[in-house]
C-alpha positions, 0 to 999 in steps of 0.5 A, a space after each residue: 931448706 925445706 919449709 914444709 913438706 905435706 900430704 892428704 891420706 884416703 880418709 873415706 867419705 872425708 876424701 869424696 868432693 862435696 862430702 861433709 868435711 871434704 877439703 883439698 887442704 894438706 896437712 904438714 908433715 915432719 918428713 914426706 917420703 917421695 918415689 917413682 908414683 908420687 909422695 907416699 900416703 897421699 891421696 887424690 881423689 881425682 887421679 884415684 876414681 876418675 882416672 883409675 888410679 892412675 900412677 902419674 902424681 904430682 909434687 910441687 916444690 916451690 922456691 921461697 921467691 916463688 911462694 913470695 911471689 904467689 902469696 902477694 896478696 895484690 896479686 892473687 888475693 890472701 893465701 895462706 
């Protein structure tokens, strides 16, 4: 079962570090649709401009003991 799925458009200014409104959040998605250069529609400014948009991306998929473990507070302090 998926849980939640989540990606982060290009949105301009919003998608520079250290601009007004900037955030690494992602927003959850109904459905992600994943392919040879990443999740489609999801942008990351690091890979984009530092590294010249590079194709490499990430996905991260996370077991439910997993994210038990990761978001036990004793651990790594309140994630949420």
């Amino acid at each position: 079962t998926v849980l939640r799925t989540a990606a982060r458009p290009y949105l301009e200014e919003k998608s520079r570090p250290g601009r007004p409104g900037y955030t690494t959040r992602k927003n959850s998605l109904p459905q992600i649709e994943v392919g040879t250069s990443g999740v489609s529609g999801d942008y990351n400014d690091y890979r984009s401009r530092a590294l010249g948009s590079t194709p490499d991306r990430a996905v991260s998929i996370l077991t439910s003991d997993v994210m038990a473990y990761v978001k036990d507070e004793s651990r790594f302090g309140a994630l949420s």
